[in-house]
C-alpha positions as CSV (number, residue, x, y, z in Angstrom):
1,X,0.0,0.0,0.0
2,X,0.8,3.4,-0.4
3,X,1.1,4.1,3.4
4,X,3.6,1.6,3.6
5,X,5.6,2.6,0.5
6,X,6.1,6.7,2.1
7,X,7.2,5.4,5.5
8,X,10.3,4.4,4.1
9,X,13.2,7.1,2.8
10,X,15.0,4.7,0.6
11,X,16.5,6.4,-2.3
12,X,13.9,4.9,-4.6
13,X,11.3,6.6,-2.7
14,X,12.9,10.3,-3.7
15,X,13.3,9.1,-7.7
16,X,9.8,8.1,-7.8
17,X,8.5,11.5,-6.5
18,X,11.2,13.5,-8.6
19,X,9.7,11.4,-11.5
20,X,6.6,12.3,-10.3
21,X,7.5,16.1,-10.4
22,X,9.8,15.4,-13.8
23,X,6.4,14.9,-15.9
24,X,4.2,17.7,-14.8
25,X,7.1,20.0,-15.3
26,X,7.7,18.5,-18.8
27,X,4.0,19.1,-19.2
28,X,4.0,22.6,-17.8
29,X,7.8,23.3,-20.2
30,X,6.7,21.6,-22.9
31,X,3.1,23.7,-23.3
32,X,4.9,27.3,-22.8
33,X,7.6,25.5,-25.4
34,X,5.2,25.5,-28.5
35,X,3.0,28.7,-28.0
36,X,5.7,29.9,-29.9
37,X,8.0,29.2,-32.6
38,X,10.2,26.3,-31.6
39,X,13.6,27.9,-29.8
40,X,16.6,26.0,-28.5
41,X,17.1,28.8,-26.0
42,X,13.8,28.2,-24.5
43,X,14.7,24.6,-23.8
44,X,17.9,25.2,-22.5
45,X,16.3,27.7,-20.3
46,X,13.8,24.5,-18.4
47,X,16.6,22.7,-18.4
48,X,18.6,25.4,-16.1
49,X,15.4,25.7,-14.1
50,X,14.9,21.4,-13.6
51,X,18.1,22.0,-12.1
52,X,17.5,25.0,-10.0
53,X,14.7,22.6,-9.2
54,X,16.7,19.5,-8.1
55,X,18.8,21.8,-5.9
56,X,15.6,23.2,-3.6
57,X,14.9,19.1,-3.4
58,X,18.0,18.7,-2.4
59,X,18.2,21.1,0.2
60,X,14.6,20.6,1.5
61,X,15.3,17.2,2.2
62,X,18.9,18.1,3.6
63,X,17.0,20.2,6.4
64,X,14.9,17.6,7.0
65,X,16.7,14.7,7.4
66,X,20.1,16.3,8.7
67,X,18.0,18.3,11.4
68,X,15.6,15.0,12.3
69,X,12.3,17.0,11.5
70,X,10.5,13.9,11.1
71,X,10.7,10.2,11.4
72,X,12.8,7.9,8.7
73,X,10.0,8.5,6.4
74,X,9.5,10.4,3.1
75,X,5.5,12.1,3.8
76,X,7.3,15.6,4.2
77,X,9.1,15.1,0.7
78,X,5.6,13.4,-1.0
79,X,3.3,16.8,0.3
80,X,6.3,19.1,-0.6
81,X,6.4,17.7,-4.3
82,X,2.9,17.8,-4.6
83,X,3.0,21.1,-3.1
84,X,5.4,22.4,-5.8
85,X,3.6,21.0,-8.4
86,X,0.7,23.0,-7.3
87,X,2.8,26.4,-8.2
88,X,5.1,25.3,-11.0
89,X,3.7,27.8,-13.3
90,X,4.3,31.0,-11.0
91,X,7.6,29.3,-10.0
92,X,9.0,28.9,-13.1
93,X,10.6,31.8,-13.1
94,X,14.8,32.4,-12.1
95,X,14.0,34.9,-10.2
96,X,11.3,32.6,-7.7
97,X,13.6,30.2,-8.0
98,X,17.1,31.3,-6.7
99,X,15.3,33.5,-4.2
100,X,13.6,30.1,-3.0
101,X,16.9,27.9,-2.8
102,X,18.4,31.3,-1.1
103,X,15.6,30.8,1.4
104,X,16.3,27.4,2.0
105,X,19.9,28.0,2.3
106,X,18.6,30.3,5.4
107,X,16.9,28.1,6.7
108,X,19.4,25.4,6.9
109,X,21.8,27.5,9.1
110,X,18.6,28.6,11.4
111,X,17.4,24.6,12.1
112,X,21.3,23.7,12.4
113,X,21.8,25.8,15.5
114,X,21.1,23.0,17.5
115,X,24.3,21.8,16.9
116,X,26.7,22.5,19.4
117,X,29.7,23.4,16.1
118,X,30.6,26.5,15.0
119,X,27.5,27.9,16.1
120,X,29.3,31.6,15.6
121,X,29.4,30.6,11.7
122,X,26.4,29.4,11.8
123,X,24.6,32.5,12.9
124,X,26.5,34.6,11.1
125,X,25.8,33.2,8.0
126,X,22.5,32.6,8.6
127,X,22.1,36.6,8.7
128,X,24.3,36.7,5.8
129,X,21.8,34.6,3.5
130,X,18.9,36.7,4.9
131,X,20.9,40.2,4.2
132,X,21.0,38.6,0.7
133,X,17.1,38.1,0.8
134,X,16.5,41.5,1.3
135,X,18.2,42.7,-1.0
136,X,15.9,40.6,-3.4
137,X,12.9,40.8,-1.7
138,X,13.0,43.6,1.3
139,X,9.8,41.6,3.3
140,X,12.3,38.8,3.6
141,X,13.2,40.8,6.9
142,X,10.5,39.6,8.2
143,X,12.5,35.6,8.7
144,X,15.0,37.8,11.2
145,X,12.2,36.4,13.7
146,X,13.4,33.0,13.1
147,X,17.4,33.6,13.3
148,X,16.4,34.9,16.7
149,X,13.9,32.0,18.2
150,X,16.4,29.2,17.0
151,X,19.0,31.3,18.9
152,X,17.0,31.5,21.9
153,X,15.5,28.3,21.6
154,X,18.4,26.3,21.3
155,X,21.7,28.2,21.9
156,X,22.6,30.5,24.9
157,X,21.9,34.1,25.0
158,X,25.2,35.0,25.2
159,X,25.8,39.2,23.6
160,X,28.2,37.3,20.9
161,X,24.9,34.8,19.6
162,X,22.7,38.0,19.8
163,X,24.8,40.5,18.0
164,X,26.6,38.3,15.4
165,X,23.5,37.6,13.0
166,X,23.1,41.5,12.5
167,X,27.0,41.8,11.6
168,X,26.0,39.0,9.2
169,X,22.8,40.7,7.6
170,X,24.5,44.1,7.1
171,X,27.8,42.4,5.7
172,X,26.1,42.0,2.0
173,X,24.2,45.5,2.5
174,X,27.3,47.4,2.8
175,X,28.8,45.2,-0.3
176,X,26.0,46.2,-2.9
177,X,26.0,49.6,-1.1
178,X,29.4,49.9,-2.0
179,X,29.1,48.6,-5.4
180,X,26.6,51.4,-6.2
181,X,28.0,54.0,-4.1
182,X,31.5,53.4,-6.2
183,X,29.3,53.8,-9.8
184,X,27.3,56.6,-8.7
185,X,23.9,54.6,-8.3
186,X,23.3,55.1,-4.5
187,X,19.7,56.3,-5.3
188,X,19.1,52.6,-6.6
189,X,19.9,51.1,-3.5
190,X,17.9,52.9,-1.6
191,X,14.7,52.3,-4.1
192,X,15.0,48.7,-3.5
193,X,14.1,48.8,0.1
194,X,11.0,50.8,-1.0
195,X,8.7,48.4,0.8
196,X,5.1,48.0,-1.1
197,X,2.7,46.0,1.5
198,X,-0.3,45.2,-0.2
199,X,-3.9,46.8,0.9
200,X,-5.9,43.7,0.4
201,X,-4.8,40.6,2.4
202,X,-5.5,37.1,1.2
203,X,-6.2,38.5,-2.1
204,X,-3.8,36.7,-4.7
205,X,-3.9,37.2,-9.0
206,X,-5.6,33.5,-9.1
207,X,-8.0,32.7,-7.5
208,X,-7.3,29.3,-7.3
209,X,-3.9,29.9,-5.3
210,X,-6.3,31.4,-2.1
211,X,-8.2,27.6,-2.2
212,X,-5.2,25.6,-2.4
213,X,-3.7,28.1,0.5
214,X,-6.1,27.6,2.7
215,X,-6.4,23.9,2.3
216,X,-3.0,23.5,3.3
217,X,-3.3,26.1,6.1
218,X,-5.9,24.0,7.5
219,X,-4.0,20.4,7.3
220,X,-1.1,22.4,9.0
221,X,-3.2,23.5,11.6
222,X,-4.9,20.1,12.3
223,X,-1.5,18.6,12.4
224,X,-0.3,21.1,14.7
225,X,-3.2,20.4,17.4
226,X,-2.4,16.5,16.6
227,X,1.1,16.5,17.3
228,X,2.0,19.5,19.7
229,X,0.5,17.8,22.8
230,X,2.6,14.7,22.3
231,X,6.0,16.6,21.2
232,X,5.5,19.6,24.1
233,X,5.0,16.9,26.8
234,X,8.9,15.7,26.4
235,X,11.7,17.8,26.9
236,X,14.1,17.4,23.9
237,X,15.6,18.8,21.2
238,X,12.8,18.1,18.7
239,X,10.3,19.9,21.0
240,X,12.6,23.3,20.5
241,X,12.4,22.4,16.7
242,X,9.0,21.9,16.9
243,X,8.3,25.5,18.6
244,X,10.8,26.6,15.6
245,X,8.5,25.1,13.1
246,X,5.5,27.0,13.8
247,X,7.1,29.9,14.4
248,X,8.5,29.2,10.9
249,X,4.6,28.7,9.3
250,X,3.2,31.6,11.0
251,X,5.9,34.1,10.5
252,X,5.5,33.0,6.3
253,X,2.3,33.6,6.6
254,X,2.6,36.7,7.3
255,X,4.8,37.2,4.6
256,X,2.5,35.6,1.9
257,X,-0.4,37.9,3.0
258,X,1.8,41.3,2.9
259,X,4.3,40.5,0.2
260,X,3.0,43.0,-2.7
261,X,2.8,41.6,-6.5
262,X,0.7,38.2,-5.4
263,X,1.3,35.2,-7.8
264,X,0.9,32.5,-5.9
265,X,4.7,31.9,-5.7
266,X,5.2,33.5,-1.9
267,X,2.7,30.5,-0.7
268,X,5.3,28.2,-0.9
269,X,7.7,30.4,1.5
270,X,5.0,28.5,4.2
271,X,4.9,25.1,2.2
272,X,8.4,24.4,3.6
273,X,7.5,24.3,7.4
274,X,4.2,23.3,6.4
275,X,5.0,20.0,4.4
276,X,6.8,19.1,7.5
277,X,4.5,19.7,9.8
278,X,2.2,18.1,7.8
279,X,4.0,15.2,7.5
280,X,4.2,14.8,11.6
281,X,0.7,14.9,11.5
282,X,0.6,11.7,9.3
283,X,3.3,10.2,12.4
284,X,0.1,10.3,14.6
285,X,-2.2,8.2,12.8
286,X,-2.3,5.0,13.3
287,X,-4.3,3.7,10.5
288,X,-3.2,2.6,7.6
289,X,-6.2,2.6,5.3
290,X,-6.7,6.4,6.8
291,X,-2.9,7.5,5.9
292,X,-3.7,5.8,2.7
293,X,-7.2,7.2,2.6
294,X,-5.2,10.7,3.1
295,X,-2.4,10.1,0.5
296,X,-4.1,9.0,-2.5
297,X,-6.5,12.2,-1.9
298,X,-3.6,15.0,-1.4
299,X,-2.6,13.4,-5.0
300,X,-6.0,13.3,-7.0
301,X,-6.4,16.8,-5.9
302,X,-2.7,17.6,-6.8
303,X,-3.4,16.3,-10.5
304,X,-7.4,17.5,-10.7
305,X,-5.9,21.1,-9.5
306,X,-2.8,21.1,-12.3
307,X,-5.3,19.9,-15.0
308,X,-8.2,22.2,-14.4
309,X,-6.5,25.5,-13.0
C-alpha cells in the first residue's frame, strides 16, 4: 500500500517523486515550449530551471533529514512535491527560484543551531543569506524572527549569539552599497528597500492559489493540534524544533499575505514548514487505510488542480 511505501526514505522513494515532479514539469515546459516558434534557447532555459529545481529538493530534504524534523520517512518530501507541483507555473521563473533555494539556504543554518559546532558561523551566516534576501525581496526581513527563536530556543543568550547575526545581515548590504555607491547609483539602493505591503490581504492574481492556501493552512493546523501535545510533553531537542517550526509557518504567513505583486509563488515560503508539519501529522495516525485514505486524496487533488487550473 501506499502508506507503507512513504514510510520508508530509501532512495527509490525520492526518484519516484522526482519522477513524479519530472512529468508535470515537462507538461508545464513543454506547453509554454510551443506557443511559440520552436527555440533551443527556451529549452535550455527549463533545463537550467529542472536543475534549479533539483537543488531546492536537495536542500529541503537536507534540512529535513540532517535536522531530524520527522521520522525515517518520506511524507514531508511526498506533500512538498505535490505542493510544488501545485505552483510550477508561478515558480517557473529564475527569479522565484534562486530566491527560493536562497531561502532554503537560510533556513538550513537557522534549524542547524542546535548543533553545538561552529555555532558563531552558523549565525553569522544565517544573517548573511537573509541580508542577501532582502536585497531581493526587502519583506524577507521579516525571517530575522526565526534567526532569533532558533538562537534563543536552542543556543545561549550569550551578547556574541545575539549581535553576530546582525553583523551577518549588514555584511552583504554594505557590499552592494558599495558597489553602487563606487558607480554613482546610490539612489538605486535605496529604491529597492522601497517596501510595497499590499492593501488587500488574502487577495492573490488567481483565484485558485487562495483555495489551495487555505487547504494546506488547515492540514497544518490540524497537524499542529495533533502532534503538539505529544512533542510539548517531552523535553528534547525536537520539542525546541518543533516550537521553531510553527514559528517558521506563522511568520511565512505573514509574509505571503503582505508581500506585494501576489502570484501565488510567496505561498510556498509557508509550504516548507508546512510539508513538514504536515508530514508529523501523518506520524500520529495510526491507521493505515486512513494514511492511505489521506495520501491518494492530497494526489488526486494535486493532479485534478494542475489539470483544471
Amino acid at each position: 500500500m501506499l502508506a507503507n511505501f512513504l514510510e520508508k526514505s530509501k532512495p527509490i522513494n525520492f526518484i519516484l517523486y522526482l519522477g513524479l515532479f519530472f512529468c508535470f514539469f515537462t507538461l508545464t515546459t513543454v506547453s509554454t515550449l510551443f506557443e511559440d516558434e520552436f527555440a533551443w534557447h527556451v529549452v535550455f532555459k527549463s533545463i537550467l530551471l529542472f536543475i534549479i529545481f533539483l537543488s531546492i529538493f536537495f536542500f529541503y530534504n537536507f534540512i529535513v533529514s540532517r535536522n531530524r524534523l520527522t521520522f525515517d520517512h518520506s511524507y514531508a518530501f511526498y506533500i512538498f512535491t505535490l505542493s510544488l507541483i501545485l505552483f510550477l507555473n508561478p515558480l517557473c521563473n529564475f527569479k522565484t527560484l534562486i530566491l527560493l533555494l536562497i531561502h532554503l539556504l537560510f533556513l538550513r543554518k537557522v534549524y542547524s543551531f542546535q548543533s553545538s559546532k561552529k555555532v558563531i558561523q552558523k549565525i553569522f551566516d544565517s544573517g548573511f543569506w537573509l541580508g542577501i534576501l532582502c536585497l531581493i525581496e526587502p519583506l524577507s526581513i521579516l525571517f530575522f524572527t526565526l534567526i532569533y527563536a532558533s538562537i534563543l530556543l536552542q543556543q545561549k543568550r550569550t551578547m556574541n549569539n545575539l549581535i553576530t547575526p546582525i553583523i551577518g545581515f549588514i555584511s552583504p548590504l554594505i557590499i552592494c552599497f558599495t558597489y553602487f555607491f563606487w558607480n554613482d547609483a546610490a539612489t538605486i539602493f535605496i529604491e529597492t528597500f522601497n517596501v510595497k505591503i499590499v492593501d488587500t490581504l488574502f487577495i492573490f492574481n488567481k483565484n485558485h492559489a487562495f483555495w489551495i492556501f487555505l487547504g494546506i493552512l488547515f492540514l497544518t493546523v490540524f497537524s499542529s493540534v495533533l502532534k503538539s501535545p505529544k512533542v510539548l510533553s517531552v523535553n528534547n531537542s525536537f520539542k525546541k524544533s518543533w516550537i521553531l517550526l510553527i514559528i517558521n509557518a506563522i511568520t511565512s504567513v505573514v509574509f505571503a499575505v503582505t508581500v506585494s505583486n501576489k502570484n501565488g509563488s510567496e505561498i510556498v515560503y509557508f509550504l516548507i514548514p508546512a510539508s513538514i508539519i504536515i508530514a508529523n501529522g501523518f506520524e500520529v495516525i495510526q491507521k493505515k487505510i486512513l494514511k492511505n485514505i489521506l495520501i491518494i486524496f492530497l494526489l488526486t487533488i494535486t493532479v485534478l488542480a494542475f489539470l483544471l487550473l
